[in-house]
C-alpha positions in Angstrom: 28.8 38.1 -42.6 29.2 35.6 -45.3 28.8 35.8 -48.9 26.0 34.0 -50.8 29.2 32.3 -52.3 30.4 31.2 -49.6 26.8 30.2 -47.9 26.7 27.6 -50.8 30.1 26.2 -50.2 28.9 25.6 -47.0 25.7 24.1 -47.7 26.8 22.1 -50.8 30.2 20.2 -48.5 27.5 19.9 -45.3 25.3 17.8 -47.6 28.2 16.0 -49.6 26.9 17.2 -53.0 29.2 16.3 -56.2 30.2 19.8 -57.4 32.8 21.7 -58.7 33.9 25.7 -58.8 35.3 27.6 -61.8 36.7 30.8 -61.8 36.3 32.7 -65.0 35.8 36.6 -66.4 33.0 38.2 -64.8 30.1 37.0 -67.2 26.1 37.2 -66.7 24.9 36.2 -69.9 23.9 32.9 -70.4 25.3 31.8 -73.4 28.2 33.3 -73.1 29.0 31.9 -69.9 28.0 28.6 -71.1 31.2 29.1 -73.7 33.5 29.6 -71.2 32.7 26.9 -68.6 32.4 24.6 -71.2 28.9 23.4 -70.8 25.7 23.7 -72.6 23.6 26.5 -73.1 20.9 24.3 -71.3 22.3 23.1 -68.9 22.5 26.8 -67.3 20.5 27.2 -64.8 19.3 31.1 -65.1 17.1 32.3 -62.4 15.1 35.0 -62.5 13.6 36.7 -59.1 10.0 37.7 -60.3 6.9 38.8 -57.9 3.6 39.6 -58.2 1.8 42.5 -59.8 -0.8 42.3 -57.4 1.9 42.8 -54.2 5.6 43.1 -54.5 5.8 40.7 -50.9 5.3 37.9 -53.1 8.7 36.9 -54.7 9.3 33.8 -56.9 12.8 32.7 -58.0 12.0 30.8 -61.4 14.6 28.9 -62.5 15.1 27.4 -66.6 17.3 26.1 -69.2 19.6 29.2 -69.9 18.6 28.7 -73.7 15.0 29.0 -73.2 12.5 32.0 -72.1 10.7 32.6 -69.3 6.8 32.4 -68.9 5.2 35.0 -67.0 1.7 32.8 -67.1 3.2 29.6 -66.4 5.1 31.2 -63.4 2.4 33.1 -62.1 0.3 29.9 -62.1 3.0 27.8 -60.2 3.3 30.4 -57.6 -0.4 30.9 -57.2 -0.3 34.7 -58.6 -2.7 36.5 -60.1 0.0 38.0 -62.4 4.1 37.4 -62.4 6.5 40.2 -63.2 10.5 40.3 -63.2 11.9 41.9 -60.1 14.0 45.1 -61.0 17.8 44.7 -60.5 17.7 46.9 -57.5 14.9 44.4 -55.8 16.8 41.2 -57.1 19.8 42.7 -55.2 18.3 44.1 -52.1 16.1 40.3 -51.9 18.7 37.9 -53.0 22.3 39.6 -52.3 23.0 39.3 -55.8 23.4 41.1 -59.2 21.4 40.6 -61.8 23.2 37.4 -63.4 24.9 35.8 -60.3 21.8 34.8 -58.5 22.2 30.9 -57.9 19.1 28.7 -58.3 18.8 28.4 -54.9 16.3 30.0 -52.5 18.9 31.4 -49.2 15.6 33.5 -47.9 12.4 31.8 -46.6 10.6 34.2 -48.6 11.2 33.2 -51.4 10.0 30.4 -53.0 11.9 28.4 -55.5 10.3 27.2 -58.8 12.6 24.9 -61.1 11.2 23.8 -64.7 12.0 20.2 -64.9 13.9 20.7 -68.1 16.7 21.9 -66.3 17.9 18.9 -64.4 15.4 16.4 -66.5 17.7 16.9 -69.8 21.6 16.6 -68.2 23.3 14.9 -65.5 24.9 18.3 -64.2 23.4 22.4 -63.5 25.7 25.5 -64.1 25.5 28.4 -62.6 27.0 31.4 -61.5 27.6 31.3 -57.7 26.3 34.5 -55.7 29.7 36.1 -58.3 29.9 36.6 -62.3 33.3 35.9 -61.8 32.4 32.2 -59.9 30.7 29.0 -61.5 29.7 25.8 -60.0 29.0 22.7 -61.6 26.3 20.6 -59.9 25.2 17.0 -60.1 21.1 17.6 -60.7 19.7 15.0 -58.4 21.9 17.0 -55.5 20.9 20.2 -56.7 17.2 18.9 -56.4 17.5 17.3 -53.2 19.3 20.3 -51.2 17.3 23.0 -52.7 13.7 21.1 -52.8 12.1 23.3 -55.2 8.7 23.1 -56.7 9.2 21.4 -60.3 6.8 23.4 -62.7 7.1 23.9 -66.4 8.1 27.7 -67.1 9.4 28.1 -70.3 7.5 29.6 -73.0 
């Protein structure tokens, strides 16, 4: 079986997207990652698996500027929740095949739906991320990243 890694490899060369991999020291944290690849601290996507209070089916990966916070409201209201919580790091592995940190802002389940504030992609002309790995960036040009992963655009940010 593939790694999420190597599931967006595939996906990014099948629809041509202009990106780049860096390999650097295992690193989750945003702005500390953002040193090392040489990027902003916004232009990091982080993405953050969150679900409902109401019923733990309903997962959300909300993804934001690395140098901003996350909205619990604003999320719950994109995905049509009563109330949005963050996923624990044992349910962000088991949904997504990822450690907390690594998850990519893209949605590899049907299940889970994909929410992008549009002052990730609105305010540069390329997305970070780590790639399924700490140890594994990409860079990504944001009108590819918005036109493979289709996500809902929704502000999230508190």
């Amino acid at each position: 079986m593939s790694t999420v890694f190597e599931k967006l490899i595939a996906l990014l060369e099948r629809e041509q997207a202009r990106f780049r991999v860096l390999e650097h020291p295992a690193e989750g944290r945003c702005d500390v990652v953002a040193a090392i690849r040489g990027t902003a601290p916004g232009q990091g996507a982080k993405a953050m698996l969150c679900k409902s209070k109401a019923d733990d089916q309903a997962l959300v990966l909300a993804i934001l500027p690395g140098d901003k916070k996350l909205d619990f409201r604003k999320v719950a209201a994109a995905a049509g929740l009563k109330k949005a919580t963050l996923a624990s790091p044992d349910e962000a592995q088991r949904e997504t095949g990822c450690a907390i940190g690594a998850i990519p802002p893209f949605s590899l389940s049907p299940s889970i739906k994909l929410i992008v504030d549009p002052a990730l992609t609105g305010d540069f002309e390329e997305i970070a991320f780590n790639a399924g790995r700490l140890d594994r960036s990409m860079i990504l040009d944001s009108a590819d990243y918005l036109r493979i992963a289709k996500p809902l655009l929704h502000p999230l940010c508190a």
